[in-house]
C-alpha positions as CSV (number, residue, x, y, z in Angstrom):
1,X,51.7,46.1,21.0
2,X,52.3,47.6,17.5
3,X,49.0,46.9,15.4
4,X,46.8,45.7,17.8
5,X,45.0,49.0,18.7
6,X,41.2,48.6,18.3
7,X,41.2,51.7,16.3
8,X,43.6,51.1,13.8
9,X,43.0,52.7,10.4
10,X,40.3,54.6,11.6
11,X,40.2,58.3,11.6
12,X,38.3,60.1,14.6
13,X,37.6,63.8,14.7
14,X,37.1,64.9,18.5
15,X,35.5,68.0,19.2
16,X,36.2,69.8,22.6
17,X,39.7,68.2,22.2
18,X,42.4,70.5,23.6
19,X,40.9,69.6,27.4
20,X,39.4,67.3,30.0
21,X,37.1,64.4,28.5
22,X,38.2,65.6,24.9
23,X,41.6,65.4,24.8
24,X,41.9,62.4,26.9
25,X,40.0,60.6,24.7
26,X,42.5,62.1,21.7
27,X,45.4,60.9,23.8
28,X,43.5,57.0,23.9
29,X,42.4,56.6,20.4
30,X,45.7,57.7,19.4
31,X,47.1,54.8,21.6
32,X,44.2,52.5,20.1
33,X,46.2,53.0,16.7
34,X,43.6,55.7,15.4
35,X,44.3,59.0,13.2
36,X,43.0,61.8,15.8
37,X,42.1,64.7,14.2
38,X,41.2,67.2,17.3
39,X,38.5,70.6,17.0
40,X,38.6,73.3,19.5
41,X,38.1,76.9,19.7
42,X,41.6,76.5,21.4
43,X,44.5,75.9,18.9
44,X,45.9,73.6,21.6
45,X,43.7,70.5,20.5
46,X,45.6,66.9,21.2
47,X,46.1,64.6,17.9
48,X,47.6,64.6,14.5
49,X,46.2,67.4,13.0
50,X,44.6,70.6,15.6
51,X,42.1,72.6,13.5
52,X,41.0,75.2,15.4
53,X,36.8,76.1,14.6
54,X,33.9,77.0,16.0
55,X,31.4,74.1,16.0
56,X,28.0,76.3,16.3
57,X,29.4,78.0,12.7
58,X,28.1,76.1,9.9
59,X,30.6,76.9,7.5
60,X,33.8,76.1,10.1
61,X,32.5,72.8,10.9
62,X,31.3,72.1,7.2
63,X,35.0,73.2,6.1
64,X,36.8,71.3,9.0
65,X,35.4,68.4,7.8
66,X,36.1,68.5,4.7
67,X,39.7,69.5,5.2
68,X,39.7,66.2,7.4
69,X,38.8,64.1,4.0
70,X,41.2,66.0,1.9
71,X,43.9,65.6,4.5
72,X,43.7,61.9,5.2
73,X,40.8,61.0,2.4
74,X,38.3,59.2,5.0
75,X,36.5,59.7,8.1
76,X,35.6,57.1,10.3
77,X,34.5,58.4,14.0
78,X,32.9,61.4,14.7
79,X,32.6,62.2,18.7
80,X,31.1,65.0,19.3
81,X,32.1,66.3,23.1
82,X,32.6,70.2,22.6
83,X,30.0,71.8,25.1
84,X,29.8,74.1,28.1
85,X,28.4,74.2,31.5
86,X,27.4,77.3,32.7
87,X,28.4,76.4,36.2
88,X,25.5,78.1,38.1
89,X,22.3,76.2,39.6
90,X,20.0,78.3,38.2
91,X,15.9,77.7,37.7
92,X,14.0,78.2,35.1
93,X,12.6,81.7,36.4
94,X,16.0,83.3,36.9
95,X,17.6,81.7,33.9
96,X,18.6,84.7,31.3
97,X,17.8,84.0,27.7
98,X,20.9,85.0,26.4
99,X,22.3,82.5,28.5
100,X,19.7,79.5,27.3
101,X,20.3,80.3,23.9
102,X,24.2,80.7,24.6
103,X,24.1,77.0,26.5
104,X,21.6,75.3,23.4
105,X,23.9,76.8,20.4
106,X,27.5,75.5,22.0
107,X,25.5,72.1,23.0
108,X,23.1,71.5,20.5
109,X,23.3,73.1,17.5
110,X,26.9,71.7,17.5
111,X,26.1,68.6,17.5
112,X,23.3,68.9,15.0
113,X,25.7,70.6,12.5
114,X,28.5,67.8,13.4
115,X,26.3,64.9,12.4
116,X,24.5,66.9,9.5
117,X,28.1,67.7,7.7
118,X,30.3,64.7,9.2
119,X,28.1,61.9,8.8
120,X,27.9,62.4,4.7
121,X,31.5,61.5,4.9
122,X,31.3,58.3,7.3
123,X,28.7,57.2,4.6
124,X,30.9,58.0,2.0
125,X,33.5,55.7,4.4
126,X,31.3,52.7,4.1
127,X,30.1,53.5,7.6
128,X,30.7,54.3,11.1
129,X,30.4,55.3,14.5
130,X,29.0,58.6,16.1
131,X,29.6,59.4,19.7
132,X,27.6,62.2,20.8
133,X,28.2,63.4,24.7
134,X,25.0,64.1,27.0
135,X,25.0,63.6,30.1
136,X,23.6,62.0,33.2
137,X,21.0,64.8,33.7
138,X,19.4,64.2,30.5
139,X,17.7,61.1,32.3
140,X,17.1,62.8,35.9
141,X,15.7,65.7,37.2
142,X,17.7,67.2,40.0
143,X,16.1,69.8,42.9
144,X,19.0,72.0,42.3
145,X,18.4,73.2,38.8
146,X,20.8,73.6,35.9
147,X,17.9,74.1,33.2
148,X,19.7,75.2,30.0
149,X,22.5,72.4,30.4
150,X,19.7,69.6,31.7
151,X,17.5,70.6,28.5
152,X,20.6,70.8,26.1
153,X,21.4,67.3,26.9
154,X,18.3,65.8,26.9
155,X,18.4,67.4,23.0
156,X,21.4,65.5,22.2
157,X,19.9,62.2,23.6
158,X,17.4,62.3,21.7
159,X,18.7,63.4,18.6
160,X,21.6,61.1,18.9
161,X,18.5,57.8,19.0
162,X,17.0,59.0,16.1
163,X,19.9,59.3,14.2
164,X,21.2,55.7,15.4
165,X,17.9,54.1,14.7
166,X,17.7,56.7,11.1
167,X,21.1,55.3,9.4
168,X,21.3,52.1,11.1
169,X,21.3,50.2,8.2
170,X,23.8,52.4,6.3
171,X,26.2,51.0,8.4
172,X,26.7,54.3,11.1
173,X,25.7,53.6,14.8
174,X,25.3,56.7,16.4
175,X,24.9,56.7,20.4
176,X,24.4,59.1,23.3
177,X,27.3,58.7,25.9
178,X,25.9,60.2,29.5
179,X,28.8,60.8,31.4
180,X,28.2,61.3,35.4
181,X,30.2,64.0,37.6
182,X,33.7,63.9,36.2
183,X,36.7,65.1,38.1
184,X,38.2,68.0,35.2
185,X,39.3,71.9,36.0
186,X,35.5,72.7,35.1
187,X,34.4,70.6,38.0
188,X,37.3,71.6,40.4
189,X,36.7,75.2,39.6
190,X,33.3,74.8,40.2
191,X,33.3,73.0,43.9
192,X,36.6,74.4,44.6
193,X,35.1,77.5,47.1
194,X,32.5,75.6,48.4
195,X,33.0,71.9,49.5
196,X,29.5,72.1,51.1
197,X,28.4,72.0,47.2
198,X,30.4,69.3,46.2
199,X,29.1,66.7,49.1
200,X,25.5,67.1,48.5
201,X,26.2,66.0,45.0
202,X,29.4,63.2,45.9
203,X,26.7,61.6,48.4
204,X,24.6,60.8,45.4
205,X,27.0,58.6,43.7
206,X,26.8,55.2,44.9
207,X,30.6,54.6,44.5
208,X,31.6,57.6,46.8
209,X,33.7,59.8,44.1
210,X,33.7,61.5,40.6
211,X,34.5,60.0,37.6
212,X,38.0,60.7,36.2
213,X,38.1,61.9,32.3
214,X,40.3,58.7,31.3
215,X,37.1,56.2,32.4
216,X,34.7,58.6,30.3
217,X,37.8,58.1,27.4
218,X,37.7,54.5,27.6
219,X,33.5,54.2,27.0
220,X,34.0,56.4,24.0
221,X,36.7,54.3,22.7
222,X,34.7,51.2,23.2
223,X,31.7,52.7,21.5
224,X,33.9,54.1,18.7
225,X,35.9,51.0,18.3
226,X,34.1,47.6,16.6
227,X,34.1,46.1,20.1
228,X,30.2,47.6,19.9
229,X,29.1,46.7,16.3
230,X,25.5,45.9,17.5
231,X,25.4,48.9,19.7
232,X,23.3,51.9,18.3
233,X,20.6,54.5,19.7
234,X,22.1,53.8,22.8
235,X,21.9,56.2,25.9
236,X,25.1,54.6,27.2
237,X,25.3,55.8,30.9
238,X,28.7,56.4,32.5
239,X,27.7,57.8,36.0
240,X,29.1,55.5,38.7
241,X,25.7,54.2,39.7
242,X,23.8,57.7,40.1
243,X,21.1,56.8,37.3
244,X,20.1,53.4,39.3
245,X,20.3,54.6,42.8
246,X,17.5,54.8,45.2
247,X,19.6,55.7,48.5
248,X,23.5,55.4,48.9
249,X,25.6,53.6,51.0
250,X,26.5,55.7,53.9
């Protein structure tokens, strides 16, 4: 019904927003009534205004921002999804460097320069909410190894607390949303030659499947949204039961 989206008024700026978890969650704010402003290296973003910007460049993300403000004079949500997976199980002994620092600068350095140059503006707002995606693996350790992506996440779950407990009383909640497995092209790409792969991970998930992008969409819109006004510093888990499970059902 007209007026009764939970994000009404708001504006949201989604990084990673011209696919999977990004853009769906475009496409759902947009329906919650919100003002989506989508980032992407592709110019193909979802939502009312597409910049396209590199989010490890500190003067692209400092300047999407403010063309944001100048465009629709506040900013109220920041979620910050953009990040890669290199898609190889690789250890820490045959891990490249160029490859660590390639995984850190996309995962973590965008999101520090995210929340350095677009929280300014929420506080200018009166306050808000910050959505920073981790993952899952940032509170387990798995015997096949992914450890640039593992210790990029656990980067953003950390920094994402200390920012939620840091401006907590300047009215912006920042909190660390840990998706599990999630059924997008990067995932179907990445099992879709080798199904033995994708059941040693599936029989880990206590409910049997991945997780589709518009489930990980609706936890974002729930912790953008004022539905979780006394939620901050959170590492809000996502994962279909993976993080609590001992054994699975067989």
């Amino acid at each position: 019904m007209a007026g009764a989206g939970r994000l009404n008024g708001k504006v949201c700026v989604i990084t990673g927003a011209a696919s999977g978890i990004g853009a769906e969650s475009a496409r759902l704010f947009a329906e919650e009534g919100a003002t989506v402003v989508g980032v992407d290296l592709s110019p193909d973003s979802e939502g009312a205004l597409a910049l396209e910007a590199d989010v490890t460049d500190e003067a692209q993300v400092r300047g999407a921002y403010s063309r944001v403000r100048e465009e629709f004079g506040r900013i109220d949500v920041l979620f910050n999804n953009a990040g890669i997976n290199p898609n190889d199980d690789q250890s820490v002994t045959d891990t490249d460097l160029d490859a660590w620092q390639r995984v850190q600068a996309v995962n973590v350095r965008s999101v520090f320069l995210c929340c350095k140059h677009g929280i300014p503006h929420l506080l200018e707002s009166g306050g808000g909410s910050v959505i920073n995606t981790a993952s899952f693996v940032a509170v387990m350790g798995a015997g096949v190894s992914q450890i640039s992506y593992t210790a990029s996440k656990g980067a953003v779950l950390s920094m994402s607390r200390e920012l939620g407990v840091e401006f907590a009383r300047r009215g912006v909640r920042v909190n660390a949303l840990c998706p599990g497995p999630v059924n997008t092209p990067l995932l179907e790409e990445l099992f879709a030659n080798d199904p033995e792969k994708a059941a040693r991970r599936l029989i880990h998930i206590p409910m049997g499947r991945f997780g589709e992008a518009r489930e990980i969409a609706r936890a974002a819109l729930f912790l953008a949204s004022d539905d979780s006004s006394f939620v901050t510093a959170s590492t809000f888990l996502v994962d279909g039961g993976i993080s609590g499970a001992y054994v699975t059902p067989e």
